[in-house]
C-alpha positions as CSV (number, residue, x, y, z in Angstrom):
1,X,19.9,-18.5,-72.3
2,X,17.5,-17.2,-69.5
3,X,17.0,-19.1,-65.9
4,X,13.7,-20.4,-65.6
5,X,11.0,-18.1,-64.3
6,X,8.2,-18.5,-63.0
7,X,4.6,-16.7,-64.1
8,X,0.6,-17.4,-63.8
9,X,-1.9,-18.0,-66.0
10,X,-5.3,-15.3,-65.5
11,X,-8.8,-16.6,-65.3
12,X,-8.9,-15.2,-69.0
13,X,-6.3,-17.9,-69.8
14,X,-3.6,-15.3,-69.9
15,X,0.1,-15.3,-69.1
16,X,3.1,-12.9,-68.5
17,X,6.2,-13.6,-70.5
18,X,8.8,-12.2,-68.3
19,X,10.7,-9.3,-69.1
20,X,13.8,-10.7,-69.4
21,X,12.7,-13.5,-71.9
22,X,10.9,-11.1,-73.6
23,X,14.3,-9.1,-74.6
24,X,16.3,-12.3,-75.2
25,X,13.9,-13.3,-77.8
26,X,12.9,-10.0,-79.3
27,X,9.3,-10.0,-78.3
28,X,7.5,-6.5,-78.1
29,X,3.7,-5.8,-78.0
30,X,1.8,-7.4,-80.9
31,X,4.6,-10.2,-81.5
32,X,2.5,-12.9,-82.9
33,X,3.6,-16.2,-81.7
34,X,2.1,-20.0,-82.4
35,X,1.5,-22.3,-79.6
36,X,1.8,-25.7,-79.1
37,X,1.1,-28.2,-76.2
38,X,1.0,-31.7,-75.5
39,X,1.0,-33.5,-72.0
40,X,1.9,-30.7,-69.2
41,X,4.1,-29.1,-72.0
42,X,3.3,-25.5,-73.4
43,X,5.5,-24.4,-76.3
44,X,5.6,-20.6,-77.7
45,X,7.0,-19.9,-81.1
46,X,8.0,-16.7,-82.4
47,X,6.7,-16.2,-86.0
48,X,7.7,-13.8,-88.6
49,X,4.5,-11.6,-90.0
50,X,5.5,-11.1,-93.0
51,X,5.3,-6.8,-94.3
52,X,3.4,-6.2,-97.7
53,X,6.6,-4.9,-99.4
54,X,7.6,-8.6,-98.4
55,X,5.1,-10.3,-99.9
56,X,4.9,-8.0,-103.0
57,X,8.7,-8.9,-103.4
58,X,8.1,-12.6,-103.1
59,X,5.0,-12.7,-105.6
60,X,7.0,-10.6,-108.5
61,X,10.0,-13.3,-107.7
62,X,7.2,-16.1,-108.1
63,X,5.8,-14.4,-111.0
64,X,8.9,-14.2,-112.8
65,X,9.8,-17.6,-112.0
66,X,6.8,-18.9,-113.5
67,X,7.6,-17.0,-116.7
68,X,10.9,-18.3,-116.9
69,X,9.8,-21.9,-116.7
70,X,6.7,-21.2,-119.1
71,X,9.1,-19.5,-121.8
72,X,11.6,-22.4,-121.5
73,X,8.5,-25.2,-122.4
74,X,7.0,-22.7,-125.0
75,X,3.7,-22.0,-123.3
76,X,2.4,-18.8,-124.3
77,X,-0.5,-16.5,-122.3
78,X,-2.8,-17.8,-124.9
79,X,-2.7,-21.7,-123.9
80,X,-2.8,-20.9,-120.5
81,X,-6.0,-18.9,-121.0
82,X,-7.2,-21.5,-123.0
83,X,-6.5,-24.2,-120.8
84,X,-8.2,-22.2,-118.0
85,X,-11.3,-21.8,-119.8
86,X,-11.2,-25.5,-120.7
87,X,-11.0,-26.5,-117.2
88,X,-14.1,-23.7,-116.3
89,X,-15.8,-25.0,-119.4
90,X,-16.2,-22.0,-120.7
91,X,-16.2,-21.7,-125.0
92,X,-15.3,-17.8,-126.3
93,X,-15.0,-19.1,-129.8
């Protein structure tokens, strides 16, 4: 772990992470972090952005998931389609 440093806040509301912190935590230009604060307490989180291939790759696992789960209760394309029109109120037949 770090030793404390010190840094300043601009008139913009802006603040230096040091150097140092910045390579013990992995931060680089465009890190996205969330912040929290509460009494004379600021808190910066790293947070993972997640890449498209990611998020492609999570939606096919949800995806299949789903049709595991859909095949096991016997629910076919058709009653969800049907259901779904149900809830719109929409008739096709």
């Amino acid at each position: 772990m770090s030793d404390v440093e010190l840094t300043h806040m601009t008139s913009k509301g802006q603040i230096v992470i040091p150097l140092d912190i910045r390579k013990e935590v992995n931060a680089n230009e465009g890190t996205v972090f969330a912040v929290f604060g509460t009494g004379d307490t600021i808190m910066l989180k790293k947070v993972h952005k997640p890449t498209k291939e990611e998020l492609k790759k999570d939606w096919i696992a949800l995806v299949e998931e789903g049709n595991k789960k859909a095949k096991k209760l016997g629910i076919k394309e058709k009653d969800v389609t049907d259901i779904i029109h149900r809830r719109r109120g929409v008739s096709y037949d």
